[in-house]
Steps between C-alpha positions, in 0.01 A plus 500: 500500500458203736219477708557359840263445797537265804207308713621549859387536846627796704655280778566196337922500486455291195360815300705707701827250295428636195407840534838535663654323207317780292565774678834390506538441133310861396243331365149702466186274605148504610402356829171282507431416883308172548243421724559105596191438676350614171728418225437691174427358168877635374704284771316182436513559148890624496573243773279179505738252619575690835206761485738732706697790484738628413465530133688708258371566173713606229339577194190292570735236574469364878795377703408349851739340816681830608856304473415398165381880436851669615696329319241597159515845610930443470477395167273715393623834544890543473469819717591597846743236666515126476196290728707191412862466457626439115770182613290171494622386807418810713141510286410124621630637844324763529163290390613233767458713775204736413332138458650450898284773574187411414562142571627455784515920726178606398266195584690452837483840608135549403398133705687605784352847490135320567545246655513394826645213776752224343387621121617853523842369680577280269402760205735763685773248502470412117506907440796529677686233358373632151623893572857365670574366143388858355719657772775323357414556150517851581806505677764811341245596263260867490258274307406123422562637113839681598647809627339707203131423503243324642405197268268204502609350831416878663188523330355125553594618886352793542177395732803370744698792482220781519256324687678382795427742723087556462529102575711529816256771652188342382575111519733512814761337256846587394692357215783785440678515812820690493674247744429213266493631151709826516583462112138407388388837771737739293379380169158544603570845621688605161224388253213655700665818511537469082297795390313305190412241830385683734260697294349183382425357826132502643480738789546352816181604684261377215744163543476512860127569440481208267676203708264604836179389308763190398551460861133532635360295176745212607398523860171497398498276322718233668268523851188468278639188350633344808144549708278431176655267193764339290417404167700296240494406216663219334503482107659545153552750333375367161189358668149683441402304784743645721417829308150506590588466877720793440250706288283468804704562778602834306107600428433489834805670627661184719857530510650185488839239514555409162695140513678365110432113490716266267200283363800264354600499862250542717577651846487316821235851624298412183447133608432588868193681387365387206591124547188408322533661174858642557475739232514913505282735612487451869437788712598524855330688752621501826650177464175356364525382128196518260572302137382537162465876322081497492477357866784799606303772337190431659722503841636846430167674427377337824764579689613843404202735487668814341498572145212389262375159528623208307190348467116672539290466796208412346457053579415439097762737375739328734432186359512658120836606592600117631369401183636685229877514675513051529373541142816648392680259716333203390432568132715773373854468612570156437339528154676768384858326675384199326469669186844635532698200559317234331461397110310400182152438637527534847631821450178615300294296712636698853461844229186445458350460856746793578297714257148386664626553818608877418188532335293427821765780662467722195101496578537534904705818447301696281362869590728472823876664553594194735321194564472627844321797364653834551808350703726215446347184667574118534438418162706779375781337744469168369480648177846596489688241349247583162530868516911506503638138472327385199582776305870382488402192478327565186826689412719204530252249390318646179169398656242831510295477800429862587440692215307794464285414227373178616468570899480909513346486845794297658828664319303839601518360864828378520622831403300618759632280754882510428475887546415517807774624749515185710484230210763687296737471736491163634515361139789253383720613288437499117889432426488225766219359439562415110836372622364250723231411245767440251684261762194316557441478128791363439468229790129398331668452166850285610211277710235400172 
């Protein structure tokens, strides 16, 4: 018998997609609700591209992207009626427009939902133009997917059609209008009043509830960041650097701007405020920029006095700290990048100061969880290009650096560290990583 579970939230109209699609299909399953301030081992294990729900497993096999899920559930099971159409064309139609949906109608009517002035306007505007094409789609028809059954189009559309109202009362904004989409208004009104629908839908004053503390937290939240800070920060992706800046900021519970830079094209923002070095991380606080990843850190702790500290009180512990973290940035990275892309004796020249380098951190570490002691600290930070980039690194290259029998003390760390809540989520991915290693590879080798 096939087992079948799905990784949801109870509000989230993305879970709410396929347990429709289920219901709808007679499909028996077992509902797994999610907590995403606290994701569980299972989601980020069944989903670590994303790390969010939903997820349907089917068999131990895991399916994420909801769209992608509806049309699995289709195939899958032959009963009930039809999500997509069999004709090809109607099938890639049918795709085309659930894809509308969560391109173009749901980001628009979310943004102009919060905010405010000019923004929210010209949000409203985009979510209008967006539903008038629906409204036409819909046009003659019961349903997007005919006059039979709902289908893909319905489903993917559900948050607009059953949600509408909570928003109006709630956000002071209406998007269904009778006057100016009467055919989109009766659609909505036939598939909420679809039995197998409106017994899946959350109930309306736990919703009501729900978007409130949405409202207050974004009220909140806005007039604390408009008397006390902005902060920004401008990296990449692939860079520890910019991953230590984001490690911290995350520790200590500063939300932030995150800003993509093109390093092969650097921005005109980047060279404004790091025309020195004009490289990534640079972190912006209320318009003020601070360069360089160990230099930021040290900024943040003194800054931001919630959470634990980044680096001890204590003077000579301080300085310990300073020392051990420009250690790693003066003698372990580049080693063990040199030992990666060079060759022949250089290559076992930069291998072997890599090793006596680890060896010195191998020592430092021992007896202690963290080189900050019983919390992550600014060594640990700097640390992280040796805890999760070298290992693929090693992958790619053939070159051991971290292994277990030779530095026990440092592998048993960097376990350590890339468990913790706040590291595991801000790290690259693996995937992405190894492809962008590969390019670069291949780049070294056309040049010698």
């Amino acid at each position: 018998m096939a087992e079948v579970k799905l990784f949801g939230v109870w509000d989230s109209p993305f879970s709410k997609r396929v347990e429709l699609a289920l219901k709808l299909k007679g499909v028996k399953y077992e509902y797994i609700e999610e907590d995403l301030k606290n994701k569980s081992p299972l989601l980020l294990n069944y989903n670590p591209v994303h790390k969010k729900v939903p997820v349907l497993l089917h068999n131990g096999k895991p399916i994420s992207e909801s769209l992608i899920i509806l049309e699995y559930i289709d195939d899958t099971w032959q009963q009930g009626p039809p999500i997509l159409p069999k004709d090809p064309y109607l099938r890639s139609k049918a795709r085309f427009w659930a894809k509308f949906v969560d391109d173009k109608c749901i980001p628009a009517m979310w943004k102009a939902c919060w905010q405010k002035g000019e923004e929210g306007e010209k949000a409203m505007e985009e979510a209008n133009d967006a539903l008038e094409f629906l409204e036409n789609e819909i046009k003659g028809k019961r349903f997007f997917g005919g006059d039979d059954s709902i289908g893909l189009v319905d489903i993917a559309a559900d948050v607009i059609a059953c949600r509408n109202g909570i928003i109006a009362e709630l956000m002071g904004v209406q998007f269904l209008r009778k006057d100016k989409f009467p055919n989109l208004c009766k659609w909505a009104d036939e598939y909420c009043n679809c039995s197998f629908v409106k017994e899946n839908q959350p109930p309306n004053q736990k919703l009501i509830h729900h978007y409130k503390a949405l409202i207050q937290a974004s009220t909140s939240s806005k007039s604390t960041k408009s008397m006390a800070e902005e902060v920004q920060v401008l990296g990449s992706w692939a860079s520890p650097f910019s991953k230590r800046v984001e490690m911290a900021l995350k520790f200590k519970g500063v939300e932030y701007e995150y800003i993509e830079q093109d390093l092969k094209n650097k921005s005109p923002l980047l060279l404004n405020y790091n025309p020195v070095h004009k490289k990534v991380p640079v972190l912006l606080h209320n318009g003020k920029p601070i360069a360089e990843s160990l230099i930021i850190l040290e900024y943040i702790d003194d800054t931001w006095q919630q959470g634990p500290p980044i680096l001890p009180k204590d003077p000579y512990q301080r300085a310990h700290a300073r020392f051990w973290a420009k250690f790693v940035d003066d003698k372990c990275m580049p080693q063990v990048w040199k030992a990666c892309w060079s060759e022949g004796e250089e290559r076992e020249k930069a291998m072997e100061e890599a090793s006596k380098a680890l060896e010195f951190l191998e020592n430092e570490i021992k007896g202690k969880k963290f080189f900050g002691g019983d919390n992550v600290g600014l060594v640990d930070f700097s640390a992280n290009f040796l805890a999760y980039w070298c290992g693929i690194l090693a992958e790619l290259s053939g070159l051991q650096f971290l292994t277990e029998e030779k530095y026990p003390n440092l592998t048993k760390w960097a376990d350590e560290f890339c468990g913790c809540s706040f590291v595991k989520e801000n790290l690259p991915d693996k995937g992405k990583m190894v492809h962008v290693f590969n390019g670069l590879t291949k780049a070294y080798t056309s040049t010698v």
